[in-house]
C-alpha positions as CSV (number, residue, x, y, z in Angstrom):
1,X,74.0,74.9,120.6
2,X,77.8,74.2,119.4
3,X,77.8,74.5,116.6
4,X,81.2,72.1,114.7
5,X,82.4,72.0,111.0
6,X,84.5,70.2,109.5
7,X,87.7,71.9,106.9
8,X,87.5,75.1,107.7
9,X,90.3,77.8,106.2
10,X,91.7,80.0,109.1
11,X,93.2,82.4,106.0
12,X,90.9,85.2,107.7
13,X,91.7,83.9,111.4
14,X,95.6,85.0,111.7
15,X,96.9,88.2,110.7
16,X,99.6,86.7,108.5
17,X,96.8,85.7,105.9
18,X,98.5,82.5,105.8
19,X,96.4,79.5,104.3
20,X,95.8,77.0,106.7
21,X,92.9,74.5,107.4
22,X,91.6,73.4,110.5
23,X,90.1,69.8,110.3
24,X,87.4,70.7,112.6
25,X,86.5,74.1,114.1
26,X,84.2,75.8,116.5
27,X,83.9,79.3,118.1
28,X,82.9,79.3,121.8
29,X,81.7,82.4,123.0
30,X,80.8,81.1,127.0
31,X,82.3,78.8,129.1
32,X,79.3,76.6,128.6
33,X,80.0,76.4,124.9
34,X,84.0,76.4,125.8
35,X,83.1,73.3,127.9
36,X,81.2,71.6,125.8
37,X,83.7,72.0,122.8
38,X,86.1,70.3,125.3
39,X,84.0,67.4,126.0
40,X,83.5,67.2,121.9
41,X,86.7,66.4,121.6
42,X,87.1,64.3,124.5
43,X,84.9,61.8,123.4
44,X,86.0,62.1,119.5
45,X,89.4,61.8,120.6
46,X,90.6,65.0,119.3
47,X,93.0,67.4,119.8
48,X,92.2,70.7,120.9
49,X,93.9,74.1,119.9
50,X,93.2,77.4,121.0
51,X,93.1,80.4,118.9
52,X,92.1,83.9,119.3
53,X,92.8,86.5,117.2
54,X,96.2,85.1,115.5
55,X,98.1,88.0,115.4
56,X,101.2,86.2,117.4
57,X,100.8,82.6,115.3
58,X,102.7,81.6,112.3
59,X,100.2,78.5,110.9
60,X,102.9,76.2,108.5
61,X,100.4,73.9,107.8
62,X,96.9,72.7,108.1
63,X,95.7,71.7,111.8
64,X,94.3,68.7,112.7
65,X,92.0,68.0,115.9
66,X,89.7,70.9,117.1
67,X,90.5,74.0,116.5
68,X,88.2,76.5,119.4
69,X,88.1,80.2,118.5
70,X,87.6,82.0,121.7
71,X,84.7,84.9,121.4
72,X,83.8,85.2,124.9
73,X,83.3,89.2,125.3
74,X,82.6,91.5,128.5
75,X,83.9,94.7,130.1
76,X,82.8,94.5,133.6
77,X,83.7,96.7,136.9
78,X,84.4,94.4,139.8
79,X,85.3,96.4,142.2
80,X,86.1,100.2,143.1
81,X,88.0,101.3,146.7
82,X,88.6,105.4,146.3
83,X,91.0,105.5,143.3
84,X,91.9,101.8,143.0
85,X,89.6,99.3,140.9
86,X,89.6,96.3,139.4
87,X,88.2,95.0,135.7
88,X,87.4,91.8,134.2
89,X,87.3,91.4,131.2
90,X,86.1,88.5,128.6
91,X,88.9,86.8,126.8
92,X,88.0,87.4,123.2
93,X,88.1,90.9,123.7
94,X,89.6,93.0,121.3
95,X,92.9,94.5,123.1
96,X,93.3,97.8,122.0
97,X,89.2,98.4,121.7
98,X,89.4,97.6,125.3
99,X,92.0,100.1,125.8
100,X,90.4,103.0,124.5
101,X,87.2,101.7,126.2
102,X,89.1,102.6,129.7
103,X,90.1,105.4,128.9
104,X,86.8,106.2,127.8
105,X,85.3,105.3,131.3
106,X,88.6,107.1,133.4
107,X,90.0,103.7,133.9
108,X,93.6,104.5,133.6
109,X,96.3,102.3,133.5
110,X,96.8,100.7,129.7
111,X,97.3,103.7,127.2
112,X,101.0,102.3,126.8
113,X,99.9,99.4,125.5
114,X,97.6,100.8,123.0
115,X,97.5,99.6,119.2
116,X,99.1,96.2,120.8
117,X,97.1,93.7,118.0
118,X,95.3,90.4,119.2
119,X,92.7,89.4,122.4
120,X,92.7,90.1,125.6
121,X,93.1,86.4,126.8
122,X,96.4,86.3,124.6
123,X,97.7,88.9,126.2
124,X,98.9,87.5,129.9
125,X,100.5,84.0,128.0
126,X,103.0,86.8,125.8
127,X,103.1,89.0,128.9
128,X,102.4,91.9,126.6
129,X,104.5,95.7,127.0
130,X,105.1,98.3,125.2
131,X,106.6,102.3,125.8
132,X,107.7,101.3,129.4
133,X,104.5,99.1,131.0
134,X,104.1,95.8,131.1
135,X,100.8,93.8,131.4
136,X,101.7,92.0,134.7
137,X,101.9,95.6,136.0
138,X,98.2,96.0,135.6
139,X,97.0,92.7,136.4
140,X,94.9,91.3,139.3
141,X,94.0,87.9,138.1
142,X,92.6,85.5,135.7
143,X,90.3,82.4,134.8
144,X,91.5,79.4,133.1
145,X,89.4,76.2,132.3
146,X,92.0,73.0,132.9
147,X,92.0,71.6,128.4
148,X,91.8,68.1,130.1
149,X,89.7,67.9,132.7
150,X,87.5,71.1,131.8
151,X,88.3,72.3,135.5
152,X,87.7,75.9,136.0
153,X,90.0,77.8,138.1
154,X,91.3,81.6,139.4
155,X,95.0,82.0,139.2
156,X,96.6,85.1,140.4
157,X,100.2,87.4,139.9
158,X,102.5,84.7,141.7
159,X,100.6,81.6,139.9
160,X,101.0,83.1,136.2
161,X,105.3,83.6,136.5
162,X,105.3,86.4,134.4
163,X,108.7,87.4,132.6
164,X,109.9,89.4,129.7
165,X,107.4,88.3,126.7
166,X,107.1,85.1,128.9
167,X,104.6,83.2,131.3
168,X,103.6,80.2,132.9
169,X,101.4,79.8,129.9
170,X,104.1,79.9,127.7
171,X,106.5,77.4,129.9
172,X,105.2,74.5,132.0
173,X,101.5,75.3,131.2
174,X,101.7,75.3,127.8
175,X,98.5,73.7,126.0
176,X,96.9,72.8,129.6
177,X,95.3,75.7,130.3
178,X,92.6,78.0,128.2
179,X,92.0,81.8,129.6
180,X,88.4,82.7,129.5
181,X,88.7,86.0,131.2
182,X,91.1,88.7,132.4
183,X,91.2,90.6,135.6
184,X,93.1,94.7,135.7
185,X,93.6,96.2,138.5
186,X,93.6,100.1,137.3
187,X,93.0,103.6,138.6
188,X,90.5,106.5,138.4
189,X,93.5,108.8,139.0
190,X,95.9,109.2,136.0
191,X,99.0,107.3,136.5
192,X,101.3,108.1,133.5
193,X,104.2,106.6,132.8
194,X,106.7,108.4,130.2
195,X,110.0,107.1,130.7
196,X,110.5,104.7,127.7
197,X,112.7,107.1,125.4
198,X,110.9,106.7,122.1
199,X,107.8,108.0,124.1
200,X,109.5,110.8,126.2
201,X,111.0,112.1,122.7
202,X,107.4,112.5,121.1
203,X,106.2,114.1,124.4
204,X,108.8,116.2,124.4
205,X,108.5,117.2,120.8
206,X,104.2,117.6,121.6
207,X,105.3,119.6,124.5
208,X,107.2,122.1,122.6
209,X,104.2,122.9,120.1
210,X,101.9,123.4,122.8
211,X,103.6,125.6,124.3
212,X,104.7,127.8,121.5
213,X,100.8,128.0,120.6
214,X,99.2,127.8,123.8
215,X,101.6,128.9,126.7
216,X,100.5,125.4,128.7
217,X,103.0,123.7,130.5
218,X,104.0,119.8,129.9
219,X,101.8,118.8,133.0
220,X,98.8,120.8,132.2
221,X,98.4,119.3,129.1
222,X,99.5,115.7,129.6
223,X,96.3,112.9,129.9
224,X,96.6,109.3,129.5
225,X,94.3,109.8,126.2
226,X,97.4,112.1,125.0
227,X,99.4,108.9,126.0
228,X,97.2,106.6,124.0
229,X,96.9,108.8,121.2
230,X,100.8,109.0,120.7
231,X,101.7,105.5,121.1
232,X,99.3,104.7,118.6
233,X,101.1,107.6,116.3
234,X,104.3,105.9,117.2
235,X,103.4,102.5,116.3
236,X,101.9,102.9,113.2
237,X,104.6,104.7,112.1
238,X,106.6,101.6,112.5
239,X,104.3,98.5,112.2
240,X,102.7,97.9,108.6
241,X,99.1,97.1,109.2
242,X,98.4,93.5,108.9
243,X,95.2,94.7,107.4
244,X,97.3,95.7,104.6
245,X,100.3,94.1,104.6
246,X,99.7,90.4,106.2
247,X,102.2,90.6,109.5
248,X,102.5,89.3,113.2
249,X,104.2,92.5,114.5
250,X,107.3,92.0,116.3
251,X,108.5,88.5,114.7
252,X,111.7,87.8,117.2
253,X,111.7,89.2,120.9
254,X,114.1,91.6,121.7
255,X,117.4,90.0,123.2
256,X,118.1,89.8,126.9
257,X,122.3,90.1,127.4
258,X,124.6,91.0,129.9
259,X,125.7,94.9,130.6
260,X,129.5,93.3,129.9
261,X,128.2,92.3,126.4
262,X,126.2,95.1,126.1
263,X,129.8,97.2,126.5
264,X,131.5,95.0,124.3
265,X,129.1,95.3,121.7
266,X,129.0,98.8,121.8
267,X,132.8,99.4,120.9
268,X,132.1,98.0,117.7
269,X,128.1,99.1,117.3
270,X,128.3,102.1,119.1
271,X,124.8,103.2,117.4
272,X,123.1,99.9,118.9
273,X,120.1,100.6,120.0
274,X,119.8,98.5,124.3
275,X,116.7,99.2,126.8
276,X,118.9,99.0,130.8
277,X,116.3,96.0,132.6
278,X,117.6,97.2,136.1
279,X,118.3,93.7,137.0
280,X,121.8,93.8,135.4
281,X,121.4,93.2,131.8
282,X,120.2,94.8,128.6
283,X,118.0,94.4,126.2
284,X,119.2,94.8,122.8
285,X,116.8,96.2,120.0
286,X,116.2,93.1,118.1
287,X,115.6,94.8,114.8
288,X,119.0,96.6,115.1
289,X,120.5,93.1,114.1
290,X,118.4,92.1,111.5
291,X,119.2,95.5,109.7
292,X,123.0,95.2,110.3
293,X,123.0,92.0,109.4
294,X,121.2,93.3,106.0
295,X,118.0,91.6,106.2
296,X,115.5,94.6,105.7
297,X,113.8,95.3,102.9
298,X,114.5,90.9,101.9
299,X,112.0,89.3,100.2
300,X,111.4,85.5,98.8
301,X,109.0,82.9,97.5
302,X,106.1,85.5,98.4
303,X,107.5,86.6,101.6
304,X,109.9,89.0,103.1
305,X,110.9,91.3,106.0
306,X,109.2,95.2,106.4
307,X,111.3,97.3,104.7
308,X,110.6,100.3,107.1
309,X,110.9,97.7,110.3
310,X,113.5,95.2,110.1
311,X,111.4,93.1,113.3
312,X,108.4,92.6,111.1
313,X,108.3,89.9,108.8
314,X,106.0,89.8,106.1
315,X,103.7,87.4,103.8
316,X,103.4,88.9,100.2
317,X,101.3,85.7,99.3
318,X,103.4,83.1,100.5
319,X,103.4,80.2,103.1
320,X,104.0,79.5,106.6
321,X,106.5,77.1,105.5
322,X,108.6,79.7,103.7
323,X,108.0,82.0,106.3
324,X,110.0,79.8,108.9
325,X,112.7,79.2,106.4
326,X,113.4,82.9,106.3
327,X,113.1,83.2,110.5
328,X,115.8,80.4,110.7
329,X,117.7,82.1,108.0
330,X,117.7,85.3,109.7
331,X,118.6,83.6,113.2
332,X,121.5,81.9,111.6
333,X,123.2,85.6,109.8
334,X,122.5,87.4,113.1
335,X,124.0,84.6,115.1
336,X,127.1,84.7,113.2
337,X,127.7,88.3,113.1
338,X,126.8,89.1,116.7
339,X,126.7,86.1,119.0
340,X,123.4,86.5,119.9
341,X,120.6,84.1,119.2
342,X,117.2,85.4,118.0
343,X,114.0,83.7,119.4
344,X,111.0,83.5,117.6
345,X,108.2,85.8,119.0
346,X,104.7,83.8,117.6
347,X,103.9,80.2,118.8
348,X,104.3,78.4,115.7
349,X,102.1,75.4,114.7
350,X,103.4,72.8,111.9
């Protein structure tokens, strides 16, 4: 049965470490449980929110209403045709434990998005990427229960609207809908992708060792496990673990401008760091800014931003509240100094 307490801390339930309390809180790990959480607060007249692994939520303050934990688990195989299949997947799965699960079964298809923090059912509302993939590459579809009417529905690619770190989840569906599962479609035959140019430089660096000791050439050698393995290298290279260091990862998404300010801005920057989108425009390496506009390394009232990753901001024992103040701080320098606005990558609750 449900099980429902009342003041509960979610310190331990987002990766900033930030103190928060929820005024009433569950964890569902079925969409019985899920459903009858929802009818809880129905008939107490409470407010449900949704929380999974809080590694993309900055808490300011306590929460009131219901706070649900999603713990609904399950790596299944749905279907197979020759090369091509398809996997769904429970929503509280761990992401990067259900990459290296794939791989583990010769499901290829994610080892660019390795090391990514938080749940799977997180992952299609952020449209998660990394080194060159994208999560609505690899998707097939999804299961949402409807927050207000408890309706359970499939959605598919067109239904979720998928953009850059965006989604229908994150736009006009915002609080309707809870994902309980996630569908991939994947491949038994490797598909690598090594384009992204942090990525390609490692490879090519790999590459070069192996062959000096070995005699192997690039494609003899190369598996998506390889793939994996360096991203992973790459990313902790970069990222402080929250484990250690209380962090959300990327704090502010990485710009979107036009190639003609792109130019612009290079005449001046011409060490600015910009990602071509193929659709006309650039994107801009958001911790560029911040560290030209002489934010990294910062820190105040018990917070600060990474002082190896100018992206990552970071709680040294300090609150949600002062957190923001920084963020908007930030915004404001980088605004002034470049013309280009900053958006705030976690969904913040106050």
């Amino acid at each position: 049965m449900l099980q429902i307490t009342k003041k509960v801390s979610l310190q331990k339930y987002n990766t900033f470490a930030l103190p928060s309390t929820a005024e009433y809180f569950c964890s569902v790990s079925s969409q019985a449980e899920l459903s009858e959480a929802l009818a809880w607060g129905k008939k107490h007249k409470q407010s449900i929110i949704i929380l999974g692994a809080g590694s993309n939520v900055l808490l300011v303050g306590d929460l009131a209403g219901l706070v649900v934990h999603i713990s609904i688990l399950g790596i299944e195989l749905t279907s197979q045709k020759e090369d091509d299949l398809v996997i769904k997947v429970g929503a509280g799965e761990n992401w990067h434990q259900l990459v290296l699960k794939t791989l583990e079964m010769g499901w290829n298809g994610l080892e660019n998005l390795s090391l990514i923090p938080g749940c799977v059912g997180a992952a299609p509302i952020q449209n998660i990427g990394a080194y060159g993939v994208e999560l609505s590459e690899r998707f097939d579809s999804l299961e949402v229960t409807h927050k207000a009417t408890g309706d359970v529905r499939r959605m598919d690619l067109s239904d979720c609207q998928f953009g850059y770190r965006d989604s229908f989840f994150k736009q006009s569906g915002q609080d309707e809908y809870i994902i309980t599962a996630v569908s991939f479609r994947l491949s038994a035959k490797p598909d690598i992708c090594i384009e992204y140019p942090a990525l390609k430089q490692a490879l090519m660096k790999l590459h070069t060792q192996l062959q000096m000791k070995h005699g192997q050439s690039f494609h003899e050698i190369l598996t998506p496990k390889m793939i994996s393995d360096i991203v992973s290298s790459i990313r902790r290279s970069k990222l402080p673990d929250p484990a250690i260091i209380p962090n959300a990862g990327s704090f502010f998404k990485n710009p979107v401008i036009s190639l003609e300010a792109e130019t612009a801005l290079k005449k001046e920057y011409p060490d600015i760091t910009s990602y071509d989108l193929y659709n006309g425009n650039m994107k801009i390496a958001a911790g560029y800014l911040i560290e030209k506009a002489g934010w990294k390394g910062f820190q105040r009232n018990g917070v600060g931003v990474h002082d190896q990753q100018a992206l990552v901001l970071v709680n040294l024992g300090g609150s949600g509240y002062e957190l923001l103040s920084l963020a908007s701080d930030i915004q404001a320098s980088v605004l002034e100094k470049f013309g280009i606005a900053l958006e705030i990558e976690p969904r913040v609750y106050q």
